[in-house]
MMTF fields as JSON, N, C-alpha, C and O atoms, coordinates in Angstrom:
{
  "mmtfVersion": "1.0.0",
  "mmtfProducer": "UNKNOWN",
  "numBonds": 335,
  "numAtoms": 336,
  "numGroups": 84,
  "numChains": 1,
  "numModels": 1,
  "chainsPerModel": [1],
  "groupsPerChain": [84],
  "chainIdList": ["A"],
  "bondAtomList": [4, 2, 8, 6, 12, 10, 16, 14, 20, 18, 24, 22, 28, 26, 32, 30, 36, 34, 40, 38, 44, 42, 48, 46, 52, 50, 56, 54, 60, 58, 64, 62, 68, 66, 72, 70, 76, 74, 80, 78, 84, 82, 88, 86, 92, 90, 96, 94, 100, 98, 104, 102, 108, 106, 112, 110, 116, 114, 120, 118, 124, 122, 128, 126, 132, 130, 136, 134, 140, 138, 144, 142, 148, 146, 152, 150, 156, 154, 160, 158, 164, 162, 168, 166, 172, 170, 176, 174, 180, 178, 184, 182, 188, 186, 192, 190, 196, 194, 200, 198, 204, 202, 208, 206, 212, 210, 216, 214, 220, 218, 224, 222, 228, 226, 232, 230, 236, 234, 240, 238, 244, 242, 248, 246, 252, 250, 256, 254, 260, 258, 264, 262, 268, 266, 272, 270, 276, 274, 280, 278, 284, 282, 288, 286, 292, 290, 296, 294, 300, 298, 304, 302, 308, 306, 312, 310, 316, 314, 320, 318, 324, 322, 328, 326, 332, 330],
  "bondOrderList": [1, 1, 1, 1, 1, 1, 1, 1, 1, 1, 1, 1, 1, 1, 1, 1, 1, 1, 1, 1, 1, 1, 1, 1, 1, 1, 1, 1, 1, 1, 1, 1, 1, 1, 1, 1, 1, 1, 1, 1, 1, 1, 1, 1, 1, 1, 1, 1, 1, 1, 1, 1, 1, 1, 1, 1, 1, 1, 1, 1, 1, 1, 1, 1, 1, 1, 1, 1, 1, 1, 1, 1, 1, 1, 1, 1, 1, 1, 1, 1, 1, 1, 1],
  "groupList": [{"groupName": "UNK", "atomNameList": ["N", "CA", "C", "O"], "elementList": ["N", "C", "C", "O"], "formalChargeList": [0, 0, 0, 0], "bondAtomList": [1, 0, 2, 1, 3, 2], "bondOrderList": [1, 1, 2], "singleLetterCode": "X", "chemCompType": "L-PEPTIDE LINKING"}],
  "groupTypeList": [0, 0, 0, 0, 0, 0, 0, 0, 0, 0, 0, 0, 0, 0, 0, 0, 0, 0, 0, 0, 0, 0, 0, 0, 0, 0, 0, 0, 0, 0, 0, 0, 0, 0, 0, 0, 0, 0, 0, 0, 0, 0, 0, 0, 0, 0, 0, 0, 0, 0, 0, 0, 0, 0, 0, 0, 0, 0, 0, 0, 0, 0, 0, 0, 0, 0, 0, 0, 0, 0, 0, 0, 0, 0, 0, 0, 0, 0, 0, 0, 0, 0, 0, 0],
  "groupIdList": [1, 2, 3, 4, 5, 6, 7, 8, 9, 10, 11, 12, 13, 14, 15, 16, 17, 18, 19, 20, 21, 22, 23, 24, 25, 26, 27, 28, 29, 30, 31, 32, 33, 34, 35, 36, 37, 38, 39, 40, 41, 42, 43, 44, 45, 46, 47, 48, 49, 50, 51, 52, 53, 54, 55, 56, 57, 58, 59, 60, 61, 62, 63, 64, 65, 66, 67, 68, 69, 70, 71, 72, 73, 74, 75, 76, 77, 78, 79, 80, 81, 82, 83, 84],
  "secStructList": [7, 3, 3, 3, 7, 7, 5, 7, 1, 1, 7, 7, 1, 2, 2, 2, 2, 2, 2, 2, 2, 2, 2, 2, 2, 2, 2, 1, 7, 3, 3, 3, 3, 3, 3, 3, 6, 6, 6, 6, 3, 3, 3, 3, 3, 3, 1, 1, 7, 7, 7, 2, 2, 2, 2, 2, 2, 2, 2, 2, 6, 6, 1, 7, 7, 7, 7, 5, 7, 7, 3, 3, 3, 7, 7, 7, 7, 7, 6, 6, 4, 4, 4, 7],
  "xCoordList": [0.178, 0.102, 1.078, 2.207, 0.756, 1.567, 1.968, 1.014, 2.844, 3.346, 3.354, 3.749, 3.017, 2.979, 3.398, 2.598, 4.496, 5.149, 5.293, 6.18, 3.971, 3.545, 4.835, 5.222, 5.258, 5.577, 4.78, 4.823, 3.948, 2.698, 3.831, 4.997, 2.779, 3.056, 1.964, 0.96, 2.115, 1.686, 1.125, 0.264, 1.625, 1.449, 2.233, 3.021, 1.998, 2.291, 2.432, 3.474, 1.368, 1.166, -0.042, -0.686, 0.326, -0.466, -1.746, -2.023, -2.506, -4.125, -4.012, -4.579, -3.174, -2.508, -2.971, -3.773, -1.972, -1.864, -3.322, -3.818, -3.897, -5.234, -6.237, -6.918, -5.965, -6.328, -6.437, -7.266, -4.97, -4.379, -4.623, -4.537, -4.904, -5.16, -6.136, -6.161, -7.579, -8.414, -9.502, -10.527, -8.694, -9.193, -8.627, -9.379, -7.478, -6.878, -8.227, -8.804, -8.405, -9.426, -10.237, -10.65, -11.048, -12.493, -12.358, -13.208, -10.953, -11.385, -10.586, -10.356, -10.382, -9.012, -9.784, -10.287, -9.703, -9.858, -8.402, -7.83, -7.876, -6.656, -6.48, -7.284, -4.682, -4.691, -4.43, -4.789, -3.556, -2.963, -3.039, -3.167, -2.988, -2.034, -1.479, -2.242, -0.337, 0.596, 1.153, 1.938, 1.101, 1.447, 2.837, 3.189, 3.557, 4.741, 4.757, 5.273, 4.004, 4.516, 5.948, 6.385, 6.688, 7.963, 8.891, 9.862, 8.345, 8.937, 8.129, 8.727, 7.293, 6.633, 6.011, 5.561, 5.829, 4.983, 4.277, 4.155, 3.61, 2.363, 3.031, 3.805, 2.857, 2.621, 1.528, 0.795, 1.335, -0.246, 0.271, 0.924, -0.244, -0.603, -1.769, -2.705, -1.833, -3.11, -3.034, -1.951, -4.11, -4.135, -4.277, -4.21, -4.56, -4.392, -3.411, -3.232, -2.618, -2.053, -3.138, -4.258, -2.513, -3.224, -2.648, -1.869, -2.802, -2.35, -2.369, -3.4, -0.822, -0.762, -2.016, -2.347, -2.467, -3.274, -4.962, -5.732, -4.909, -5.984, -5.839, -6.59, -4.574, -3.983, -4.343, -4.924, -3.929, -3.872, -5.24, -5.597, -5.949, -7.913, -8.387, -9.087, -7.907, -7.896, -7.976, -8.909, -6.787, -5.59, -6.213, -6.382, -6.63, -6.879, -7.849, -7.639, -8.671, -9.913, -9.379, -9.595, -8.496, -7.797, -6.775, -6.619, -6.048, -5.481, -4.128, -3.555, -3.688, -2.593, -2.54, -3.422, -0.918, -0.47, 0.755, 1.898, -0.054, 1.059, 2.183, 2.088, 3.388, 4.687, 4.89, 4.779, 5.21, 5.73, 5.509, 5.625, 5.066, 4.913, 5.815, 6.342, 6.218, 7.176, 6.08, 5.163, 5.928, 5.141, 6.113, 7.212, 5.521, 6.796, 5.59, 4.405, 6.337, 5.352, 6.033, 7.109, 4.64, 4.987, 4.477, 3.416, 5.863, 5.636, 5.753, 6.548, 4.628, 4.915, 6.0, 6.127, 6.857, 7.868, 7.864, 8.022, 7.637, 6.719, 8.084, 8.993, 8.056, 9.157, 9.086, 10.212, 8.101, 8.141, 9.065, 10.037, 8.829, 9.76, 10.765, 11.448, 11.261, 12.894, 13.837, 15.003, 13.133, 13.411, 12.84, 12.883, 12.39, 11.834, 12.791, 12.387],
  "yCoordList": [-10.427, -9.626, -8.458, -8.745, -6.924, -6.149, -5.814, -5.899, -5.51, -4.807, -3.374, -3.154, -2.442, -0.968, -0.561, -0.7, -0.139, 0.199, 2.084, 2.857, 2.373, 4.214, 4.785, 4.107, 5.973, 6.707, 7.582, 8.589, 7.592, 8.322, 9.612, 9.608, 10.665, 11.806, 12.226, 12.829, 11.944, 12.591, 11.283, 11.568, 9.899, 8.778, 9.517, 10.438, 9.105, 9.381, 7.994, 7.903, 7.0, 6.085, 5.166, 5.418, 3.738, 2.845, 3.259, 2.96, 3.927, 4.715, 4.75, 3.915, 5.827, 6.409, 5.069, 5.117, 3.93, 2.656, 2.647, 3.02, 2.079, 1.912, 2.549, 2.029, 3.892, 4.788, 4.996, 5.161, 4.828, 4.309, 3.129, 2.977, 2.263, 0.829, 0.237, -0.879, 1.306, 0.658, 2.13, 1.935, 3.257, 4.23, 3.056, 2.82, 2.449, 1.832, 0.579, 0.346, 0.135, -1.223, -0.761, -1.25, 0.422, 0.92, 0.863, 0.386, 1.527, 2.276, 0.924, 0.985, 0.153, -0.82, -2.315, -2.472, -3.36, -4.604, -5.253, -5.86, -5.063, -5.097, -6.671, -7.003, -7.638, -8.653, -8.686, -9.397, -7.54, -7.408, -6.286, -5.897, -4.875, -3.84, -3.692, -4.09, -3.232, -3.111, -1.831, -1.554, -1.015, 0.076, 0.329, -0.639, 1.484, 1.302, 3.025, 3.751, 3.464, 5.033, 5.172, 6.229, 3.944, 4.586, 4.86, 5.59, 3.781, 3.845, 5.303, 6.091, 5.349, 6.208, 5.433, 6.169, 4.266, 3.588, 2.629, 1.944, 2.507, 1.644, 0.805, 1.311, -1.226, -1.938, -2.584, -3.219, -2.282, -3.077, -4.076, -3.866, -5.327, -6.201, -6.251, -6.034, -6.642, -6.214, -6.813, -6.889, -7.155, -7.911, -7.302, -7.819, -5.837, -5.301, -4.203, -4.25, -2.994, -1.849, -0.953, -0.769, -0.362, 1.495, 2.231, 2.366, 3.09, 4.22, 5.587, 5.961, 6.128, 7.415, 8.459, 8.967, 8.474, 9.271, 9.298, 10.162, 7.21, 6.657, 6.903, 7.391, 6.399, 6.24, 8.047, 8.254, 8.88, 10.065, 10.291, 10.666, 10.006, 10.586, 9.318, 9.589, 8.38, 7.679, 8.347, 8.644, 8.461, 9.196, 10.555, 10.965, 11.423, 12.597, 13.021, 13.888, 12.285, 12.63, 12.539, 13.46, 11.444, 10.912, 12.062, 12.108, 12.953, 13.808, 13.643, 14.641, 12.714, 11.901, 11.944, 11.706, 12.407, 12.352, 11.724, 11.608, 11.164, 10.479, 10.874, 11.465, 10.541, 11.068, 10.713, 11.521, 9.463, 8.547, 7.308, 6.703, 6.267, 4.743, 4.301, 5.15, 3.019, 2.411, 1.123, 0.971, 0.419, -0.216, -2.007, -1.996, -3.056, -4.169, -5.163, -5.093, -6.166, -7.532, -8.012, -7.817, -8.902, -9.621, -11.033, -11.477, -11.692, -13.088, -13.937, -13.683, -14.892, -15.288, -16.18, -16.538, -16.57, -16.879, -17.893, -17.566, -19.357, -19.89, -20.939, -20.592, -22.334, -23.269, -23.984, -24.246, -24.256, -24.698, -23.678, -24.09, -22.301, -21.472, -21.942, -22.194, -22.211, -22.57, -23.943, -23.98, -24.464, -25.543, -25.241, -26.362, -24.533, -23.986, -23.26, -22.631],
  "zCoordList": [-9.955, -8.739, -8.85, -9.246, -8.5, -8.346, -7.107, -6.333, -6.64, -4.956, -5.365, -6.51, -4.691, -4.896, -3.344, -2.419, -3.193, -2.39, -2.019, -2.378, -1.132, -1.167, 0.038, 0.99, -0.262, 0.957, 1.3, 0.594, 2.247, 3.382, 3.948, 4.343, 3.738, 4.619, 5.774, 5.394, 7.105, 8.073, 9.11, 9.943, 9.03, 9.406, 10.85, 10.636, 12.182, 13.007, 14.16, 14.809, 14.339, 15.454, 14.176, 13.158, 15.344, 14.594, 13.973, 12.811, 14.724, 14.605, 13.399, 12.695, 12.841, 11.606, 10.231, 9.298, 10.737, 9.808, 9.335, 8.271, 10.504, 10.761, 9.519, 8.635, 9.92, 9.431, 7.284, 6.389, 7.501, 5.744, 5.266, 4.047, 5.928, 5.731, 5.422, 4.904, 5.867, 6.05, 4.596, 3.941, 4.673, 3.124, 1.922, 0.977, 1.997, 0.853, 0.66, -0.402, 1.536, 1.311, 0.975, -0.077, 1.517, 1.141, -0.544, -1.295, -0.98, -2.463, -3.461, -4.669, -2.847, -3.918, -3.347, -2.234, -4.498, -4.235, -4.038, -4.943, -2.776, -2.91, -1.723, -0.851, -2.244, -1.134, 0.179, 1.117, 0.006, 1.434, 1.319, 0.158, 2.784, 2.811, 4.021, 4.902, 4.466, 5.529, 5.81, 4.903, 6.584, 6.641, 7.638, 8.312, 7.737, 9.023, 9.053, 8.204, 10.346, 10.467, 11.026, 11.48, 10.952, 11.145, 10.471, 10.669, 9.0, 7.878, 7.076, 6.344, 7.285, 6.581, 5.556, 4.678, 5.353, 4.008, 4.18, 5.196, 2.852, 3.008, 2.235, 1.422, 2.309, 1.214, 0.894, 1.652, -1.168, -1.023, -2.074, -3.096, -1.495, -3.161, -3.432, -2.662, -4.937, -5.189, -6.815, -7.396, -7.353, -8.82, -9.599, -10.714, -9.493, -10.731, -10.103, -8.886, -11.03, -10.918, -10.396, -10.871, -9.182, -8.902, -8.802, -7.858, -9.821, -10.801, -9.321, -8.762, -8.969, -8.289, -7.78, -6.708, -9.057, -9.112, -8.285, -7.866, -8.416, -7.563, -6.17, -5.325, -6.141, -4.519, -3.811, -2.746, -4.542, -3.741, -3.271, -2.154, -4.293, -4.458, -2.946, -1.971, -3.174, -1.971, -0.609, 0.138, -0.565, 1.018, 1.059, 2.207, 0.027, 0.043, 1.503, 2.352, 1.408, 2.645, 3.686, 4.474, 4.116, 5.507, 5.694, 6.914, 5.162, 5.585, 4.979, 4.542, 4.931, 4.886, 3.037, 2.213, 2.854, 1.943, 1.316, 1.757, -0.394, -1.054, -1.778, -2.854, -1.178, -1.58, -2.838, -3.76, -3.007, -3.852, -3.998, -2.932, -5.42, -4.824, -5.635, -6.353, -5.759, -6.754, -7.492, -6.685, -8.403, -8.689, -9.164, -9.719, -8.857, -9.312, -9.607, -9.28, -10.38, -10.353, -9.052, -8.486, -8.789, -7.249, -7.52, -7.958, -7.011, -7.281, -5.315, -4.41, -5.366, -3.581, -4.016, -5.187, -2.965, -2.748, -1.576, -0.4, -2.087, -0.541, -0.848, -1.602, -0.1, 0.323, -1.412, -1.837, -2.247, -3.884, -4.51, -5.143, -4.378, -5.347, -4.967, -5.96, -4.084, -3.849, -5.217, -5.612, -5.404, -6.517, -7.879, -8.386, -8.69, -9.578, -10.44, -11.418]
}
């Protein structure tokens, strides 16, 4: 699993999230995504890597632009990881 952690430009009110949340699903087979216009960012997990370049061609139509993402392996972290 990767976490790709975007900073959104022009996120304003939940609508906004909505808005980013739901272009990211259309174009990505992704597990989760979470957005915060107060943070200004989106988080997605997702099983494979999406490459900057996807993400923007994404966001591009919605108005809304990609700053920056950071990319990590993502491991869940449930009450078993604790003893492992």
């Amino acid at each position: 699993m990767i976490k790709i952690t975007a900073k959104i430009d022009g996120m304003m009110c939940s609508m906004c999230e909505s808005h980013v949340n739901d272009a990211i699903r259309k174009a990505f087979p992704v597990k989760k995504v979470t957005s915060s216009h107060q943070k200004g960012q989106t988080e997605i997990l997702a099983e494979t890597d999406i490459s900057d370049e996807e993400l923007k061609k994404a966001l591009d139509p919605t108005g809304y632009r990609l700053l920056s993402a950071t990319h990590a392996p993502y491991e869940k972290k449930g009450l078993f990881g604790l003893w492992g």
